[in-house]
Structure formats: C-alpha cells, structure tokens
C-alpha positions as protocol buffer text, in pm:
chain_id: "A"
residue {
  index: 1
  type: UNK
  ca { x: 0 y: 0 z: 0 }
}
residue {
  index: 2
  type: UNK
  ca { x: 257 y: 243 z: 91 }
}
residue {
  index: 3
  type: UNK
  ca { x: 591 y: 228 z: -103 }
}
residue {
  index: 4
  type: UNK
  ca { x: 849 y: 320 z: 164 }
}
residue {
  index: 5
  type: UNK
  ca { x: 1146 y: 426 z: -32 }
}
residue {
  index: 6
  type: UNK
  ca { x: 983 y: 598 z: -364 }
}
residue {
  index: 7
  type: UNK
  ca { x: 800 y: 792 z: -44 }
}
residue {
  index: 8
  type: UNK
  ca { x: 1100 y: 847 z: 141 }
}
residue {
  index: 9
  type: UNK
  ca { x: 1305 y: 974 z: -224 }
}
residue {
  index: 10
  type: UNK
  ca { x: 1040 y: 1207 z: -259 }
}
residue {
  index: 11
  type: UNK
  ca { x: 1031 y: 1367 z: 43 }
}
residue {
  index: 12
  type: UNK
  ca { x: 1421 y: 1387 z: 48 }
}
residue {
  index: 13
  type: UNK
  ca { x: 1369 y: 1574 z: -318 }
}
residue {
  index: 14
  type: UNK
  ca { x: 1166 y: 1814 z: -203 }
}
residue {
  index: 15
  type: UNK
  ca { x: 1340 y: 1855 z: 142 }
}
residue {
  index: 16
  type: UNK
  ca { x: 1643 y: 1934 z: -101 }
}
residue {
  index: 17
  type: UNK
  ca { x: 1503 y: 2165 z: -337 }
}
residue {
  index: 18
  type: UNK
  ca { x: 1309 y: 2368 z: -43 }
}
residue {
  index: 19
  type: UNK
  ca { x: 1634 y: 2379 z: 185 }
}
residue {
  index: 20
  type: UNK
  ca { x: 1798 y: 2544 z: -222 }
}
residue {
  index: 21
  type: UNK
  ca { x: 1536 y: 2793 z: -292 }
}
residue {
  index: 22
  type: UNK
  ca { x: 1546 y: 2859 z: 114 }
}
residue {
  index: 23
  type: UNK
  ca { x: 1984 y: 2935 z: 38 }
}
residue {
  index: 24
  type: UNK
  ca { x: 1926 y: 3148 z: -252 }
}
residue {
  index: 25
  type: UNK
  ca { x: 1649 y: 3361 z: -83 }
}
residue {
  index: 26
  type: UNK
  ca { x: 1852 y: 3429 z: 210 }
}
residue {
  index: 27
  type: UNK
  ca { x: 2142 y: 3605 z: -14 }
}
residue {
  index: 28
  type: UNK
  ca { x: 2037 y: 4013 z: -24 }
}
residue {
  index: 29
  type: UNK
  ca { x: 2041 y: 4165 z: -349 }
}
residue {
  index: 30
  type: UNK
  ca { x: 2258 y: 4448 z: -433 }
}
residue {
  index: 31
  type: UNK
  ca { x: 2095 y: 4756 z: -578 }
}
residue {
  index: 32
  type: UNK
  ca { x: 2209 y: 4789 z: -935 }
}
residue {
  index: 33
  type: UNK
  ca { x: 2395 y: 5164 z: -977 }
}
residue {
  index: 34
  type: UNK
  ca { x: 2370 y: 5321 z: -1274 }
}
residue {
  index: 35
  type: UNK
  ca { x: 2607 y: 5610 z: -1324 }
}
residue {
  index: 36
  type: UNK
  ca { x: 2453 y: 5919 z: -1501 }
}
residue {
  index: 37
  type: UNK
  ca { x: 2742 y: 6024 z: -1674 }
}
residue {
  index: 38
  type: UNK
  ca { x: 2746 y: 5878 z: -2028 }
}
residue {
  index: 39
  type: UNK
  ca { x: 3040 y: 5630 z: -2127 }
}
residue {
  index: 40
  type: UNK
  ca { x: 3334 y: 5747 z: -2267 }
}
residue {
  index: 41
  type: UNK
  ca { x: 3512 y: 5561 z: -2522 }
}
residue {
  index: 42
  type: UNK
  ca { x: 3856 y: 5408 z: -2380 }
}
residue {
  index: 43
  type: UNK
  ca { x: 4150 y: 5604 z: -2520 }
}
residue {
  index: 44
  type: UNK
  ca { x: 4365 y: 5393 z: -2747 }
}
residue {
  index: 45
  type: UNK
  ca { x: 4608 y: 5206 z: -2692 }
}
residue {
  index: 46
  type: UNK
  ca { x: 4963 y: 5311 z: -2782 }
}
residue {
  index: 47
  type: UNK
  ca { x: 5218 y: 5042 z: -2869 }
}
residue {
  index: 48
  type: UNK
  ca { x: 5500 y: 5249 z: -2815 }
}
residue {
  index: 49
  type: UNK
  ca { x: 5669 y: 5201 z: -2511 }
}
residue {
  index: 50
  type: UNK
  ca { x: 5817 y: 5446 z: -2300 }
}
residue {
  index: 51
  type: UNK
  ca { x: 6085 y: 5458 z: -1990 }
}
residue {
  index: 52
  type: UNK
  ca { x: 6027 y: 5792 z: -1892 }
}
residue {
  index: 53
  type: UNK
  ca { x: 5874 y: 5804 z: -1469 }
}
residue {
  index: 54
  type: UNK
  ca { x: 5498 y: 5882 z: -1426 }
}
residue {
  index: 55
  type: UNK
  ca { x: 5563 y: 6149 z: -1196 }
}
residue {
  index: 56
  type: UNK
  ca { x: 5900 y: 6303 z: -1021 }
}
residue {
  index: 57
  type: UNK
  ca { x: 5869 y: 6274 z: -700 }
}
residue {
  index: 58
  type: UNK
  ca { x: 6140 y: 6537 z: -632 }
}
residue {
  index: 59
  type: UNK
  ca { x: 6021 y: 6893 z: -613 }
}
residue {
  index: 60
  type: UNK
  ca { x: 6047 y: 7145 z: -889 }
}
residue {
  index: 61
  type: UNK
  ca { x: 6280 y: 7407 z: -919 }
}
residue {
  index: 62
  type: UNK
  ca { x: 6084 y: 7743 z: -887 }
}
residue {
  index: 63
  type: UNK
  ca { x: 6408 y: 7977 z: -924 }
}
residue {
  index: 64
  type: UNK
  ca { x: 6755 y: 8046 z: -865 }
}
residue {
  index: 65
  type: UNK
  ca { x: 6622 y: 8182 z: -501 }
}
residue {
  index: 66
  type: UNK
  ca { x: 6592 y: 7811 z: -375 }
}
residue {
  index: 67
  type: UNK
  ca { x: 6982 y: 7791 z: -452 }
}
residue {
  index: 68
  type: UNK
  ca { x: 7231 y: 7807 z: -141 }
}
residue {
  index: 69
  type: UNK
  ca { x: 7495 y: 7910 z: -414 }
}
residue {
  index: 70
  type: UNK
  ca { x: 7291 y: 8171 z: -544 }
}
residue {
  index: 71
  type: UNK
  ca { x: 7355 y: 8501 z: -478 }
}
residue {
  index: 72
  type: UNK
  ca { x: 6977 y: 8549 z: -505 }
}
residue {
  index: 73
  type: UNK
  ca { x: 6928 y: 8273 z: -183 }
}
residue {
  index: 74
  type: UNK
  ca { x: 7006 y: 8548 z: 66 }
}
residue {
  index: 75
  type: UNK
  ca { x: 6665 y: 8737 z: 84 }
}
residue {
  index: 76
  type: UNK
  ca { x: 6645 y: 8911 z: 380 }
}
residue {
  index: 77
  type: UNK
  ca { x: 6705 y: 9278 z: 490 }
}
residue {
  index: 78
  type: UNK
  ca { x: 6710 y: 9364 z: 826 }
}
residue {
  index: 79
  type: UNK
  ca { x: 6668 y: 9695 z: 988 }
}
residue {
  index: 80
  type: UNK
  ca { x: 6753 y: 9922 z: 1305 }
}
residue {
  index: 81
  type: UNK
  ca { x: 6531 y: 9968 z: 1581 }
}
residue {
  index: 82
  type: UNK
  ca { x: 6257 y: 10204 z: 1500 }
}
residue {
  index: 83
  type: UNK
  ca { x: 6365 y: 10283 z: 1134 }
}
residue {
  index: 84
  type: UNK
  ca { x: 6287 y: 10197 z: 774 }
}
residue {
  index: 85
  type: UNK
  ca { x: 6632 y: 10322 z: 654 }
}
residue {
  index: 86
  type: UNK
  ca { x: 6803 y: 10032 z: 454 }
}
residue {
  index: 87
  type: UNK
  ca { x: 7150 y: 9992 z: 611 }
}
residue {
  index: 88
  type: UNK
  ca { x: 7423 y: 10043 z: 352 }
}
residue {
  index: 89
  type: UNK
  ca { x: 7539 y: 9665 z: 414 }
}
residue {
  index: 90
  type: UNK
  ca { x: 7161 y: 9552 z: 255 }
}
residue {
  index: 91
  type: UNK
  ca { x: 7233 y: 9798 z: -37 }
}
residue {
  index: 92
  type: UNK
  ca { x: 7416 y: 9548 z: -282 }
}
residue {
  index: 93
  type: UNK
  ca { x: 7185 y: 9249 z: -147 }
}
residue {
  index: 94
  type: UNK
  ca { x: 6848 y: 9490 z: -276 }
}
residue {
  index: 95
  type: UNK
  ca { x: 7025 y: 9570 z: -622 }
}
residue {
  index: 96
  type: UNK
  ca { x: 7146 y: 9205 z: -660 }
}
residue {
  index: 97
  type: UNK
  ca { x: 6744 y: 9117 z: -659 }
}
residue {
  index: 98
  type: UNK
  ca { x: 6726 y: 9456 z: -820 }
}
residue {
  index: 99
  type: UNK
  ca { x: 6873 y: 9340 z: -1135 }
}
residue {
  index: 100
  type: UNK
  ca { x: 6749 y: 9037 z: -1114 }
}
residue {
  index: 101
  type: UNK
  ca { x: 6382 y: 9157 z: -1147 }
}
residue {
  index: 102
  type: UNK
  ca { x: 6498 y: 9400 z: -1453 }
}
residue {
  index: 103
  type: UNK
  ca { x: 6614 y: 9133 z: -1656 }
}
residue {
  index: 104
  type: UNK
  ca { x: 6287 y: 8872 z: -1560 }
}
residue {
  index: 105
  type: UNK
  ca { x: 5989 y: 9130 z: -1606 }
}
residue {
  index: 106
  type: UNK
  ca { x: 5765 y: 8804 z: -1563 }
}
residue {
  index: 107
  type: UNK
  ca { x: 5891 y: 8764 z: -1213 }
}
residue {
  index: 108
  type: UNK
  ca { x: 5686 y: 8876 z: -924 }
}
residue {
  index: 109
  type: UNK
  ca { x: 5784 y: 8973 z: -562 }
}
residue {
  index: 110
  type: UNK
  ca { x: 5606 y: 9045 z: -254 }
}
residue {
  index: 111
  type: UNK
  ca { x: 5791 y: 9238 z: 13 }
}
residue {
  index: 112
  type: UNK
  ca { x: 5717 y: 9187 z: 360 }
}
residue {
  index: 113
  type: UNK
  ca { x: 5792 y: 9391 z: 620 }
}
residue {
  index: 114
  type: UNK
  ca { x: 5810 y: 9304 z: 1001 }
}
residue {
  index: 115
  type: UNK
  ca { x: 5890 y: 9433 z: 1308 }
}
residue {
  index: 116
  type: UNK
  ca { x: 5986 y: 9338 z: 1664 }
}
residue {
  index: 117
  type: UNK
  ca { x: 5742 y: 9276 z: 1948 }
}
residue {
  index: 118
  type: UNK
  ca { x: 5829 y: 9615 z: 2039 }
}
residue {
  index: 119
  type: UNK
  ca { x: 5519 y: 9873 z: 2005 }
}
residue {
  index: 120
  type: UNK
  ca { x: 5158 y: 9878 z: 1951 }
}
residue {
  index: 121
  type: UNK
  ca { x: 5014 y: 9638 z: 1688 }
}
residue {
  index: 122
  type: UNK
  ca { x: 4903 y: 9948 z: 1466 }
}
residue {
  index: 123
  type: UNK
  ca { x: 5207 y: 10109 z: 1486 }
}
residue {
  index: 124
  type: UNK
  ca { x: 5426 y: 9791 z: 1394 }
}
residue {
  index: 125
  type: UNK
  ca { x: 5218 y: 9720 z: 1098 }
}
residue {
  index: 126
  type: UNK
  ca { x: 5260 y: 10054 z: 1002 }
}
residue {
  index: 127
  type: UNK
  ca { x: 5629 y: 10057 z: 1021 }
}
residue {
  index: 128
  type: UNK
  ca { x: 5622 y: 9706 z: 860 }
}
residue {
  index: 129
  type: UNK
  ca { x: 5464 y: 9833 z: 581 }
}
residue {
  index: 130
  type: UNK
  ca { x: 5744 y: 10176 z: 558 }
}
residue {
  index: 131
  type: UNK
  ca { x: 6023 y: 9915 z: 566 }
}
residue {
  index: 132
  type: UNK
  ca { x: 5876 y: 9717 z: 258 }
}
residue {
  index: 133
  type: UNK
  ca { x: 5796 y: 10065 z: 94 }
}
residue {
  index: 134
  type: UNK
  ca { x: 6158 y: 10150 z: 128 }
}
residue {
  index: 135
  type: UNK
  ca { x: 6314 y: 9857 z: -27 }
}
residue {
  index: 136
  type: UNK
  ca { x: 6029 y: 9916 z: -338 }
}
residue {
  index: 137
  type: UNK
  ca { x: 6137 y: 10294 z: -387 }
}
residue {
  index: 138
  type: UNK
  ca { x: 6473 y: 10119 z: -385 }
}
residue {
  index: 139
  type: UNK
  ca { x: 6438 y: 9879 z: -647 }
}
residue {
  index: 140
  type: UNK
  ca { x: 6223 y: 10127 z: -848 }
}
residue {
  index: 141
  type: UNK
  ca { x: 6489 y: 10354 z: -855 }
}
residue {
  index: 142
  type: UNK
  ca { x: 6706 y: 10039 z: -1001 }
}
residue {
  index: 143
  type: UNK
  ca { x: 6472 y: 9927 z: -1267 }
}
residue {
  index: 144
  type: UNK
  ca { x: 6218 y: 9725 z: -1144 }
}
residue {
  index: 145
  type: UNK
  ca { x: 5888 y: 9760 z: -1283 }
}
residue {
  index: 146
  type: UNK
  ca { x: 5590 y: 9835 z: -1011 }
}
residue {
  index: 147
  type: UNK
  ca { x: 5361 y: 9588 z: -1120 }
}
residue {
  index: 148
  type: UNK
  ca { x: 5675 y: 9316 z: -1065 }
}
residue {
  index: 149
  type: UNK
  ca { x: 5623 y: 9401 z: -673 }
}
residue {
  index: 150
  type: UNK
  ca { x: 5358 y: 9458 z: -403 }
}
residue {
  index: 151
  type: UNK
  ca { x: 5404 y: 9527 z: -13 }
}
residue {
  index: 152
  type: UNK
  ca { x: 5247 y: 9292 z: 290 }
}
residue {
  index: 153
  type: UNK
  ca { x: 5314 y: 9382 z: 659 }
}
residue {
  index: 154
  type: UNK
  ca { x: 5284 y: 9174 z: 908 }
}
residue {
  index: 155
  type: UNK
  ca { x: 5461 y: 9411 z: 1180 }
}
residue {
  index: 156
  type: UNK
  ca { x: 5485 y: 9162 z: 1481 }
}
residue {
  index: 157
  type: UNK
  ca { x: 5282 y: 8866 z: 1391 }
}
residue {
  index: 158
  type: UNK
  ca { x: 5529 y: 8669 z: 1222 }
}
residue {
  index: 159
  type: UNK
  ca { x: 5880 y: 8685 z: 1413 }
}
residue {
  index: 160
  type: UNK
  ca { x: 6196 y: 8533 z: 1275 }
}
residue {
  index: 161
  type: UNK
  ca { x: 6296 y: 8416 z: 1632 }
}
residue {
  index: 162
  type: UNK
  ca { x: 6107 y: 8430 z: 1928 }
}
residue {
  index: 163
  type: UNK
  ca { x: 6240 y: 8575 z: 2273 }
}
residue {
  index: 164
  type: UNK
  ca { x: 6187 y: 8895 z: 2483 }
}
residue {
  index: 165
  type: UNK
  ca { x: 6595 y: 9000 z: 2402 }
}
residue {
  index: 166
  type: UNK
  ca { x: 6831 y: 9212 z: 2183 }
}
residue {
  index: 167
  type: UNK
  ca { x: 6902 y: 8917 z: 1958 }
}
residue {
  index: 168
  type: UNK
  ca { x: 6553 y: 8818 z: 1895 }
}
residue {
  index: 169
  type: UNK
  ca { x: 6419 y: 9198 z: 1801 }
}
residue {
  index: 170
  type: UNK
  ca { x: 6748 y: 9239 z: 1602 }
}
residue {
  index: 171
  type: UNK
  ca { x: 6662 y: 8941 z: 1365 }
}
residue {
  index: 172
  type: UNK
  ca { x: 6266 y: 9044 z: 1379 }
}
residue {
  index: 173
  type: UNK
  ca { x: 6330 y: 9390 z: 1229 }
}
residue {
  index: 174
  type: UNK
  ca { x: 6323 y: 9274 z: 874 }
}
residue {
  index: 175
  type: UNK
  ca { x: 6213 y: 9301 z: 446 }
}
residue {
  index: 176
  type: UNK
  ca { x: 6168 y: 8911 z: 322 }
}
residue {
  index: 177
  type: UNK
  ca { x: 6196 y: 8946 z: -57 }
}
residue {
  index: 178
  type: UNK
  ca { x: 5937 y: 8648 z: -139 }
}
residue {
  index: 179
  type: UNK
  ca { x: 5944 y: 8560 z: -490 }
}
C-alpha cells in the first residue's frame, strides 16, 4: 500500500530543493547603480613604449632663489630699531634682486615687512609696511617695474625668532623678498 522508499526519495527531493530555494532567498540583493554620466570611449592604446617616470617625486625648481649658491638665496634685509632706513650693508643684497627683477619682467615679488614685538600692533604694521615701501622705492629707482612688486606687513605677527631680548628683536626687524 505504501511504497516506503519511492516515499521516502520524494520527500528527500523536495526537502532538497526547499532547503535550495530557502539558500538562494537568504542572499540580499545588491541595488544595481547606474552612473549618469554617459560612457566614454577608452583612449587607445599606444604600442609604443616608454621609460620615462609617471611622476617626479622630487620637487620642482621654482628659481635660482631656492639655490644656497645663489647670490639670489640670501633674501632678507634687516633693519635698526625704530627705522625703515636700509643699512648700507643691505644695499648690494636689494640691487642684486634689483637686477634680477629688470632682466625677468615676468617675475613677481612680494615684500614683507616686520617688526619686533616692540610697540603697539598698529604702529608695527605701520612701520612694517614703511620698511617694505623702502626697499620698493629702492628697487624702483634700479629698474624694477611696479607691477613686478607689491608690499604685505605683518609688523609683529610673524617673528623670525622668538624671545623677549636684543638678539631676537634684532633678527625680527626685517624686508623678506618672497618671490
């Protein structure tokens, strides 16, 4: 009456194919993403082949400023206490850039001036400013163009060295020819 093993085959089937579609419907589904952008064609492909690097990884050279050797590597002017008079020491350091700038119109500079801690914040970004005004005049007087330089003060904020002493105002009191 009751045929054990086709019985028993068939309920193994089924216990199979229910414990398979039970698997499958366990598994999420991703969301499909469609980009908006339309596809490009790839570019093609070059046979040629090449040794040069993919990209330096050493820095490039911006100008003979970044050069120990070069005379142009010494940038800084400083001044006396309370003064934008350019010490006669500074003189051949401003015409060095001087001449520089005349022959490399495309070159821009800012000049910064700064000042010891020295002072109220209004008056050392005022003087600041007359030290980087001085070494301009300078350098106009020797060629440069105007439009090759512009002034910045930042009277006290930005000190060379700092310290409540002699040697820190001395080194303070300064023109930074940025290029």
């Amino acid at each position: 009456m009751f045929d054990f093993p086709r019985s028993l085959a068939a309920r193994l089937a089924l216990l199979v194919l229910g414990l398979a579609l039970a698997g499958c419907s366990s598994t999420p589904q991703q969301p499909v993403l469609t980009d908006p952008r339309p596809i490009s064609p790839a570019p093609p492909v070059s046979q040629e082949t090449t040794t040069a690097p993919l990209e330096s990884s050493r820095p490039t050279y911006a100008g003979p400023w970044e050069d120990p050797s070069s005379p142009l590597y010494n940038r800084t002017l400083y001044f006396d206490y309370d003064t934008a008079e350019i010490k006669p020491e500074y003189l051949p350091l401003m015409r060095t850039h001087a001449r520089y700038l005349g022959s490399h119109t495309e070159t821009r500079v800012t000049l910064e001036g700064h000042t010891d801690e020295r002072g109220t914040r209004e008056y050392n970004l005022g003087l600041g400013d007359q030290r980087a005004d001085a070494v301009r005049r300078s350098m106009l007087a020797e060629g440069v163009l105007p439009d090759q330089m512009a002034n910045l003060s930042y009277g006290e904020e930005r000190p060379a060295e700092l310290g409540h002493n002699e040697r820190s105002w001395r080194l303070n009191r300064r023109v930074i020819i940025q290029y």
